[in-house]
SERO-4910 file (N, C-alpha, C, O; in steps of 0.05 Angstrom, whole numbers):
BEGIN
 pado doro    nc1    nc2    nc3   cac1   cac2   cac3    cc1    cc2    cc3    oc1    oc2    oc3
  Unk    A     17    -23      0      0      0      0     18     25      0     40     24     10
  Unk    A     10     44    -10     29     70    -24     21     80      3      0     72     13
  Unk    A     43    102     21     48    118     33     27    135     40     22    136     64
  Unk    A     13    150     23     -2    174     11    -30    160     18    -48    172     31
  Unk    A    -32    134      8    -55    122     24    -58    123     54    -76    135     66
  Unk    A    -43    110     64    -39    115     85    -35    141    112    -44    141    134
  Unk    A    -23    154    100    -34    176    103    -62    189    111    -74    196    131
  Unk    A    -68    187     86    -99    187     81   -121    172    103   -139    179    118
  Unk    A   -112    154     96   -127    134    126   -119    146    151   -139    155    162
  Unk    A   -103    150    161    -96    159    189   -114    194    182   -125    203    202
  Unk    A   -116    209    161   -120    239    163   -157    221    169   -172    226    188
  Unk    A   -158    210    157   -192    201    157   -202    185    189   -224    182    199
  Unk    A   -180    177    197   -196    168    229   -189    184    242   -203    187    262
  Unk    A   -171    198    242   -164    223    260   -189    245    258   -195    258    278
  Unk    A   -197    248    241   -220    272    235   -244    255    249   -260    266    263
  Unk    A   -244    224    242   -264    218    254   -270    213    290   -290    212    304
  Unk    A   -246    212    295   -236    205    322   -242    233    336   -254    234    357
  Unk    A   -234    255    324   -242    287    338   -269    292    352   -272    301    374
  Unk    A   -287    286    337   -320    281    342   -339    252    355   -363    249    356
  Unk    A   -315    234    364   -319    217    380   -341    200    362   -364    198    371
  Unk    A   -332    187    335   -342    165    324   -344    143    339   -330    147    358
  Unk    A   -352    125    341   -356    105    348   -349     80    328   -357     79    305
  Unk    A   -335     61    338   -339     32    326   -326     34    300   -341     34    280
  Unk    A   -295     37    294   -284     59    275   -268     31    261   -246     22    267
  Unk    A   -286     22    241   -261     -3    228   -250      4    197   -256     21    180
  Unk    A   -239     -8    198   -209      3    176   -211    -31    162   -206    -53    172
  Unk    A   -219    -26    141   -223    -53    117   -199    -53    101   -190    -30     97
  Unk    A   -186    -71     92   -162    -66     72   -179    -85     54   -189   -105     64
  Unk    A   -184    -73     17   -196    -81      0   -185    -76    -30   -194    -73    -53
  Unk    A   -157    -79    -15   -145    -74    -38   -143   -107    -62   -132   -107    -84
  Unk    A   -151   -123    -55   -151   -151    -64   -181   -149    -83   -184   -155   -106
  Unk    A   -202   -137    -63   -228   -145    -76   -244   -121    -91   -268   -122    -96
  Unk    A   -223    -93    -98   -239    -71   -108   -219    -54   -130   -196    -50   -123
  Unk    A   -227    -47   -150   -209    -33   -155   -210      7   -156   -196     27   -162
  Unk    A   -236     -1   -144   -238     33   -140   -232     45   -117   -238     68   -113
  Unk    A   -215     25    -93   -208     42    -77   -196     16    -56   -205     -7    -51
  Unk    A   -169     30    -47   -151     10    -29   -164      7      4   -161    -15     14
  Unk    A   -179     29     22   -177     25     46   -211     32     43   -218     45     23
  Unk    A   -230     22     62   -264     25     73   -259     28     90   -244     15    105
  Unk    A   -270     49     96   -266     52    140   -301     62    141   -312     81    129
  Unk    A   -312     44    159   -335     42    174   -341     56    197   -332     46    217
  Unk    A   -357     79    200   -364     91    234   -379     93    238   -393     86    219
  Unk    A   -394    103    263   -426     98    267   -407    128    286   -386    133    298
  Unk    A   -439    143    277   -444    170    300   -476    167    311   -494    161    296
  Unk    A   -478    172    333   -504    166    352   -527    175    345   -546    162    352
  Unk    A   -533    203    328   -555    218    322   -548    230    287   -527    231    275
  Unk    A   -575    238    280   -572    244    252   -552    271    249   -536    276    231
  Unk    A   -556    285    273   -528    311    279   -506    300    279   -493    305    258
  Unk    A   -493    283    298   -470    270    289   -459    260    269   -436    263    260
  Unk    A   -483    243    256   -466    228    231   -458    258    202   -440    257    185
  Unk    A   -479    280    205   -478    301    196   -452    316    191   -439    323    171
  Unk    A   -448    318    231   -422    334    232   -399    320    224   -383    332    209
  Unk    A   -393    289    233   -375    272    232   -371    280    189   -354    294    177
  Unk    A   -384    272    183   -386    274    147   -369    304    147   -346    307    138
  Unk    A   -382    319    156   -372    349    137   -348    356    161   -340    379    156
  Unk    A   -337    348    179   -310    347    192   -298    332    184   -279    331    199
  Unk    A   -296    312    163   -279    297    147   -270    313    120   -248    311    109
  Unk    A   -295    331    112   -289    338     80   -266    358     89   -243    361     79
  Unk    A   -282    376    117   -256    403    125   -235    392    120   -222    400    101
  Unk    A   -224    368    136   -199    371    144   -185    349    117   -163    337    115
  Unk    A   -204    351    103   -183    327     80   -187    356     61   -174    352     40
  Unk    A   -196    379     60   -202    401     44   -174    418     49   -162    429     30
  Unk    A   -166    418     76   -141    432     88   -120    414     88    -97    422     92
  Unk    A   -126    385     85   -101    382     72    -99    374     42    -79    361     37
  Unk    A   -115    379     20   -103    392     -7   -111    372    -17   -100    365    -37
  Unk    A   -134    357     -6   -148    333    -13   -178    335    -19   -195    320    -10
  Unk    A   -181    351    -33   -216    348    -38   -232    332    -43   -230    320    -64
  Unk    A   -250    326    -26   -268    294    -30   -281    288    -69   -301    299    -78
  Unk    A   -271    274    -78   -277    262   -101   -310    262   -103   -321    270   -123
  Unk    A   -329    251    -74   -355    261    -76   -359    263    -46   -341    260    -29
  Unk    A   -387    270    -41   -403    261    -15   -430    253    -21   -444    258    -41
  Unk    A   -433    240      0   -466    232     -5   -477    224     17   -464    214     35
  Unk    A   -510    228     17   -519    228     40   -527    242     63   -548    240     75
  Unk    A   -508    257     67   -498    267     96   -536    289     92   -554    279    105
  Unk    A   -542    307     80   -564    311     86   -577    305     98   -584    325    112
  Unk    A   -592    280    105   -605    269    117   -594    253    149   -609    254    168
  Unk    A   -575    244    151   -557    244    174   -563    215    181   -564    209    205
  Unk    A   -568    196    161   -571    175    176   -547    153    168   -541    132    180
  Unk    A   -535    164    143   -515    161    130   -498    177    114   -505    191     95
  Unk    A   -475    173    123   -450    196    107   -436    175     92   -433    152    101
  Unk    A   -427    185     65   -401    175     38   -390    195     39   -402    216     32
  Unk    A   -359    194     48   -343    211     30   -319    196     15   -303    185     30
  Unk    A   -315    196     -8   -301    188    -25   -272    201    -30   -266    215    -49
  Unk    A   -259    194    -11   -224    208    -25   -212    195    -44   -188    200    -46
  Unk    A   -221    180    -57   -206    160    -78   -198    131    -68   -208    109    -71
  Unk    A   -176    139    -56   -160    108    -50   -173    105    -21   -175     82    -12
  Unk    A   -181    123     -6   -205    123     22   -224    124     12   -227    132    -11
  Unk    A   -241    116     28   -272    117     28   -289    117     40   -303    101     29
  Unk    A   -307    129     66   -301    131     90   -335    136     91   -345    158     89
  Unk    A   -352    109     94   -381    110    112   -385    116    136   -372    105    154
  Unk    A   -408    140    143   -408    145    167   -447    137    177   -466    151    167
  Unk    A   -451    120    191   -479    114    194   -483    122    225   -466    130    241
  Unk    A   -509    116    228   -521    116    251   -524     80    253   -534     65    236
  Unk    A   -513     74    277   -520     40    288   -543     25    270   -539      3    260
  Unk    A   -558     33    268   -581     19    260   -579     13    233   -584     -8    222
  Unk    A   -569     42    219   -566     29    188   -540     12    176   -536      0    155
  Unk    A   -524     17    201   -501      0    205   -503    -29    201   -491    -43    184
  Unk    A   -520    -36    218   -532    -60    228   -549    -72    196   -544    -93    184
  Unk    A   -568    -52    190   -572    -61    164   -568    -62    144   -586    -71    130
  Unk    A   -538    -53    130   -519    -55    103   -497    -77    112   -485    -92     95
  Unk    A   -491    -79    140   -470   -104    148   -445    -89    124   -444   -106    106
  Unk    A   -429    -71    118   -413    -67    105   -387    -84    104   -375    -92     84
  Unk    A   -380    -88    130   -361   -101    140   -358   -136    135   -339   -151    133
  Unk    A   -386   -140    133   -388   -166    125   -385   -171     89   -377   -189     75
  Unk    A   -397   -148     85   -401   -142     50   -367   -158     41   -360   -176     26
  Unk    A   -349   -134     63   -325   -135     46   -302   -160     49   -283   -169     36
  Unk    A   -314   -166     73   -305   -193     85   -304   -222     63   -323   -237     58
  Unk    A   -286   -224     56   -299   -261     38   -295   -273     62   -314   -281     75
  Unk    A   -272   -277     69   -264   -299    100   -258   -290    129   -269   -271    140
  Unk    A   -244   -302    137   -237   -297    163   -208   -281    162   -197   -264    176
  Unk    A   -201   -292    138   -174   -279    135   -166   -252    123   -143   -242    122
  Unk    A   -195   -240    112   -184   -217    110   -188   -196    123   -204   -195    141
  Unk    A   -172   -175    116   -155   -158    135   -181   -137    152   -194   -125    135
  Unk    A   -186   -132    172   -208   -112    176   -186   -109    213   -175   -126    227
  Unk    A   -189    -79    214   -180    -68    239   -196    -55    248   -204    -36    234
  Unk    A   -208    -59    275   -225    -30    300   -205    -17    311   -184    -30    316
  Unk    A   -208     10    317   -195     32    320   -214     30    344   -214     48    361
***
């Protein structure tokens, strides 16, 4: 995995970590996608959180010279996408968490790579 990704990943749980995400996993999918090396999964408690958590990610990937490729969602606050390219970074509320199972999506086995923060 390139540097710059990485990076990236650490600028994206750090922004998420500021606003006290919850349940913060880090997918490595670089085997099973080709539109993007790292999925990181968070859950924020209320439709305001998952709100703020979304648009405190775009700030701080905006200040560092990274403009989100897209967003989506975040309107409604029950789910945030922001798309940095090689990141990709869902932000739900528990419940819809619970019902996309993302984590399982990206999972084929036991063996592949998924980290909680």
């Amino acid at each position: 995995m390139h540097q710059s990704t990485i990076r990236l990943k650490d600028l994206a749980v750090a922004a998420l970590e500021d606003l006290k995400a919850e349940a913060i996993t880090i997918l490595d999918v670089t085997t099973m996608s080709s539109m993007t090396d790292i999925m990181i999964v968070a859950s924020g408690r209320s439709n305001r959180q998952v709100r703020s958590l979304t648009q405190h990610l775009v700030s701080k990937a905006k200040a560092a010279g990274i403009p989100p490729l897209g967003v989506e969602g975040e309107r409604e606050g029950e789910w945030g996408l922001v798309d940095l390219g090689d990141v990709i970074v869902h932000v739900m509320q528990p419940t819809v968490r619970d019902f996309y199972q993302l984590e399982k999506l990206w999972q084929i086995d036991d063996s592949a790579s998924a980290e909680d923060v």
